[in-house]
N, C-alpha and C positions, 0 to 999 in steps of 0.2 A: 332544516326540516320545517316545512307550514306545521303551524300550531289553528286546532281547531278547536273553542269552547263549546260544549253540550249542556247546556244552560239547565237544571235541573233548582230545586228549594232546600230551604234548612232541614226538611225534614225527610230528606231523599238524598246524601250527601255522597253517597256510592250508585245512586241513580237504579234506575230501574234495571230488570234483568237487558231489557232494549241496547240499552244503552253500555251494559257491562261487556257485552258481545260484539258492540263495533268497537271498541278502543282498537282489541289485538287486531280487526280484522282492519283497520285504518293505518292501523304499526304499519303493517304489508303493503300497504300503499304510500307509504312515503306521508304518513300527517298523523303528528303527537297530537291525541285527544286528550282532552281536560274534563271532570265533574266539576263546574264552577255554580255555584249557588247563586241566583240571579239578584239578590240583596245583600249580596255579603260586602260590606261597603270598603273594606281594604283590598277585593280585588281589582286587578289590572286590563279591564275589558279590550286595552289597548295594544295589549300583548299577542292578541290574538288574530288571526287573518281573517277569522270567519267565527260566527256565532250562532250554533243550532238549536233552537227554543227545543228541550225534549218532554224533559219531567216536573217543570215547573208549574207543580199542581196546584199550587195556593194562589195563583195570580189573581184570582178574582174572589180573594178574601183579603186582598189588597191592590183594589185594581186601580186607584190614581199612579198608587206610587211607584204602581207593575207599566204603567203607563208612561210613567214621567219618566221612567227608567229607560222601557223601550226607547222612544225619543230621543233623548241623549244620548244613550249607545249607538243608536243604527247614523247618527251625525259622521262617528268617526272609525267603526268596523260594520262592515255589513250585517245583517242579520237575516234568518230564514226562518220562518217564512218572514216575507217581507213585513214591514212596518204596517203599510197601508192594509193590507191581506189580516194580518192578526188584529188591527186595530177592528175593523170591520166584521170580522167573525165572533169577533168576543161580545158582540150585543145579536140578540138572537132573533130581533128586528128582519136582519138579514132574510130569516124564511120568506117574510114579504115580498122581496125582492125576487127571487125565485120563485114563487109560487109566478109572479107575474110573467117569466120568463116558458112558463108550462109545466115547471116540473111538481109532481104532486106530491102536496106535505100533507100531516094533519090536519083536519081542521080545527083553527084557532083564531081567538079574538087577541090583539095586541094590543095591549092596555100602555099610554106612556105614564112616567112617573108623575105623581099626584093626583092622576084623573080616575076614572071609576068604570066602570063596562057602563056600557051604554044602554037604555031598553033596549033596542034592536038586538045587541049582542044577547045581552038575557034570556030573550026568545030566541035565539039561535041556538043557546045551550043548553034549554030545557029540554030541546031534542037528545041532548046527547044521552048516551045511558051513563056516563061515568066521565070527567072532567081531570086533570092532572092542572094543577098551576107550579109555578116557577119564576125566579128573576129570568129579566132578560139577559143580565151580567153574571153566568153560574155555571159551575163544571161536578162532576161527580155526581148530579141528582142531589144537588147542595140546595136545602132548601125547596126540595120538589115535593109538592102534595097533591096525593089521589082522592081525591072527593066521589062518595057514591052519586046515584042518581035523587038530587032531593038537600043533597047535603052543604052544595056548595054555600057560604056564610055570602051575607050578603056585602054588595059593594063597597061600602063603606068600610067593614071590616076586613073584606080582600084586599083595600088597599092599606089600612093599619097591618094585615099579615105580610106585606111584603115592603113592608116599612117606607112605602112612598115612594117606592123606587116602578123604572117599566115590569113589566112581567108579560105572562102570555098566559093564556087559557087556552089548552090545549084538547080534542076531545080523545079518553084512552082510545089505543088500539090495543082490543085483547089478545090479538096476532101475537101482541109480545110475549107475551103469558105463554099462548098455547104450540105457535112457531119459534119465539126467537127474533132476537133482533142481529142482523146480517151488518158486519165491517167488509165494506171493503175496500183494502189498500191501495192508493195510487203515489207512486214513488215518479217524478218527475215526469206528472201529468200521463204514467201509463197504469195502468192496473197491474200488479204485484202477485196479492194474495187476499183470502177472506177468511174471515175468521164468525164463527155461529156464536153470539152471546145469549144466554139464559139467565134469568130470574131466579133468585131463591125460591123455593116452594109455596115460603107465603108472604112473597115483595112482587113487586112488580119493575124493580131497578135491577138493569141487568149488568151495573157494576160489579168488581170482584171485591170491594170493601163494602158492600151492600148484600153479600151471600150467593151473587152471578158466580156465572163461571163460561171459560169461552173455550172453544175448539177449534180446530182448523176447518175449515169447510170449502168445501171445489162446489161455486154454484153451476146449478143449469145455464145452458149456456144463455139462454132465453133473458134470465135476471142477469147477466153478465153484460149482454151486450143494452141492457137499460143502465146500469150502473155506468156505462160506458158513454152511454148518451149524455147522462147525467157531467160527467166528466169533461164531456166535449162544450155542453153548452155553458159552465160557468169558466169564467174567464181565469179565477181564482184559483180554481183547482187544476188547470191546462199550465199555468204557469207557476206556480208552487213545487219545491222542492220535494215535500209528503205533505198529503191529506188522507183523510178517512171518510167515507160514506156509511152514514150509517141509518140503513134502511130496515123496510117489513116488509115482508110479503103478503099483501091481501087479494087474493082472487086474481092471484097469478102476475098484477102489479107491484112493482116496488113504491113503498108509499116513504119519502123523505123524511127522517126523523131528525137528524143535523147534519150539517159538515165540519169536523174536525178539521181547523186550519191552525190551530195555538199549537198546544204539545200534546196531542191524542198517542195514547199508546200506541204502540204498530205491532204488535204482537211478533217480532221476530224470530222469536226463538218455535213458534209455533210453524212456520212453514220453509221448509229445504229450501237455501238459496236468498228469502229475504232479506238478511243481514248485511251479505253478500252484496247484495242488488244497493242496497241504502248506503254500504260503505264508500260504492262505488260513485253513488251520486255524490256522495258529500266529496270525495275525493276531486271529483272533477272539475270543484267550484274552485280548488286552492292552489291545483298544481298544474 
């Protein structure tokens, strides 16, 4: 029987609900799944025919050593998403990139590590009414701060708050707040399923360890065949095992918030079939 590892952390070691749901349904396909903790330094990485990054949420509260890791595993067992794909997404730089290819993000100033916003940036953000910053190396809204309009600390200190490292300035969209922020799933470069994430009442992080909460949601077809667009033109997410899109809705546009390409939850248990669909891809990679 292939054996498949589903790479998850020390502090997930039964892994997410995602993930508890494809074991039995992978049984049925001919391929023993594994919870293996991506730093547990006595496992066997070599034992395995394939390696699924799932739940491996701390990576980038140890990202050399999540890195130096990757590297050396994907030498001698494959890993999914690819090496190059995860190394790549995991700096948030990326948006640049994208934005230049036409797809629309927020507006943001990307600051690299040790340097400072520039005047020009400064007067670009005075416009804004309310500002969010962030490392570029961050998952969970790790380290994300909403500054009102007026509030933002100056330069020098935004670069002491995010201790030197790159970051982004990002300007809010209140869509989050008052819409929702929209996932939507693409399981081997096709679209899946979506899922509606909500804010706590009084956050603006529409994580579920943040007081979010998500639902299943069937978009319009209108926002679907943009998410779709979206999915056609980055090379990344066409050739990728799973990804997540995770957009807004402003005036009838989807406006780019990130692409999950690491280990974004996929919400499986929330829609008929998903599971299903994912088991099936990981299965085809092994057997």
């Amino acid at each position: 029987m292939n054996r498949v590892a589903l790479i998850t952390w020390s502090g997930l070691t039964e892994g997410a609900e995602s993930e508890q749901l494809l074991i039995p349904l992978l049984a049925q396909r001919g391929v023993e799944a594994e919870l293996v903790d991506w730093s547990d330094s006595s496992a066997d990485f070599t034992a395995f025919d394939l390696l699924v990054l799932r739940s491996c949420w701390d990576y980038h509260l140890h990202y050399d050593a999540f890195a130096g890791w990757l590297r050396t595993t994907a030498r001698t067992v494959p890993v999914l998403n690819r090496l190059e794909t995860v190394l790549w997404n995991s700096n948030k730089f990326y948006l640049r990139e994208l934005e230049s290819l036409g797809i629309e993000i927020a507006p943001a100033c990307f600051v690299p590590g040790g340097q400072e916003l520039s005047s020009r940036e400064l007067a670009q953000i005075e416009g804004w009414p309310d500002t969010v910053v962030k490392p570029a190396v961050s998952a969970s809204a790790h380290k994300t701060y909403r500054f009102k309009k007026g509030t933002l600390p100056q330069p020098q200190k935004l670069k002491e708050l995010m201790k030197h490292q790159p970051f982004l300035v990002q300007q809010f969209v209140p869509e989050i707040q008052t819409r929702g922020e929209i996932s939507f799933i693409y399981i081997d470069g096709a679209y899946s399923h979506a899922v509606l994430k909500r804010p706590g009442s009084d956050d603006f992080r529409v994580q579920l360890e943040h007081g979010g909460s998500a639902e299943q949601y069937r978009p319009p077809a209108a926002l679907l065949q943009q998410a779709d667009e979206i999915a056609r033109t980055v090379p990344q997410v066409r050739d990728s095992l799973y990804c997540r899109i995770d957009a807004v809705e402003k005036d009838g546009r989807l406006l780019l918030m990130e692409l999950e390409l690491i280990e974004p939850e996929l919400f499986l248990g929330l829609a008929e079939g998903a599971a299903e669909r994912f088991a099936a891809a990981i299965a085809s990679r092994v057997i």
